[in-house]
N, C-alpha and C positions, 0 to 999 in steps of 0.2 A: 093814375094820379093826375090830376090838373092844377093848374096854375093854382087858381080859385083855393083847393082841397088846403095848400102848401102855404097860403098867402104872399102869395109871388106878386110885386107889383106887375100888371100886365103887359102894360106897353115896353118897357124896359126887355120883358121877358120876350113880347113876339120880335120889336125890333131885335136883339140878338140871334132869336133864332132864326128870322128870313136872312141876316147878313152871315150866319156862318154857315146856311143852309146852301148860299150862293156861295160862299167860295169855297165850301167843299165839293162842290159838285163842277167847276168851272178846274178843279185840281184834277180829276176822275174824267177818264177816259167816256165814262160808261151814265157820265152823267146824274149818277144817283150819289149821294155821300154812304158812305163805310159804315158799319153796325158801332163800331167806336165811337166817330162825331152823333151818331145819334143818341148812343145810348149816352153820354154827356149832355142833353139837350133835357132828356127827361127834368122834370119841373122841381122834383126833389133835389136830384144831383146839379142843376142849374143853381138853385140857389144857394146851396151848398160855396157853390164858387162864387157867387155876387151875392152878399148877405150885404150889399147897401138897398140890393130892390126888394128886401125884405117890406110887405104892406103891413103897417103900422095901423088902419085906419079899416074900416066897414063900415058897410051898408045900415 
């Protein structure tokens, strides 16, 4: 799945992901984030949870 496929606005999308991408991994010993916070991150279940970055508009 991609952002793009899901019509995820983008920016919205990557800025959330590098900020929870960083503080999951600054919580973790081991520096990687959990299969949990990632699998939340996928671009379906992301927008599921923030359906205001729903893209309204195309190319």
């Amino acid at each position: 799945m991609s952002a793009k496929a899901n019509d995820v606005e983008p920016w919205a999308y990557v800025r959330d992901l590098l900020t929870t991408l960083a503080a999951s991994s600054s919580r973790t010993m081991s520096n990687a984030p959990d299969e949990a916070v990632l699998l939340t991150l996928l671009p379906d279940v992301w927008l599921a949870r923030h359906p205001e970055a729903h893209r309204r508009w195309s190319r």
